[in-house]
N, C-alpha and C positions, 0 to 999 in steps of 0.2 A: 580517439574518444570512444570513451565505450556505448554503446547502444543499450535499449530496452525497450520493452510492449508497457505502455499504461495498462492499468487490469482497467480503468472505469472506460475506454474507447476504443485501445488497442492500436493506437498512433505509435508508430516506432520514429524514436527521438534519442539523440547523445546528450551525455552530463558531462561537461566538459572536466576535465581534472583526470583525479582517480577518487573515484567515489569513494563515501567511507560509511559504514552500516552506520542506521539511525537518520544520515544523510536528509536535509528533507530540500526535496524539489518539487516544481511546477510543470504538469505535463503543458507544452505548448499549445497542444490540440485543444483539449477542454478545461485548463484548467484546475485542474482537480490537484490538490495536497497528495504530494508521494512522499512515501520516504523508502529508503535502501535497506531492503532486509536480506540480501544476499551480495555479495559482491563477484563471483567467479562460480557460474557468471551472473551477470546483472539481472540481480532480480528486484522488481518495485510493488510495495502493497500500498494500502491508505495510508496516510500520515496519522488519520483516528481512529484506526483501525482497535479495538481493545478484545483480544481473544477472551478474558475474564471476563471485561462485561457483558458479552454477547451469552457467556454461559449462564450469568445472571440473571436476566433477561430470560433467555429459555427454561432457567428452570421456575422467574416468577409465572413465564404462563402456564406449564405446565401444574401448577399450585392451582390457580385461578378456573383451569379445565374439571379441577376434582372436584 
């Protein structure tokens, strides 16, 4: 089974199977929403992870600073 680090604790935990990108799992430690964004090798981010909106977001505050 393949292994990974949660990013939100850092509990190293197997997904049983073969993982497949999108994949969404439960770290056992905390809890937290993962999902598989690399497979080889296992890599896990947030499952609400939105790289767009976070750029949204940074550039409504930077609007908000001027």
């Amino acid at each position: 089974m393949p292994r990974s680090l949660c990013p939100a604790c850092d509990g190293a935990f197997s997904i049983p199977g073969k993982p497949q990108l999108g994949q969404k799992v439960t770290c056992p430690f905390c809890g937290e929403q993962l999902q598989v964004v690399w497979e080889s090798p296992l890599e896990l981010d947030w499952a609400d992870y939105n790289e767009e909106q976070d750029l949204e977001e940074a550039s409504e505050e930077d609007e908000e600073e001027d």
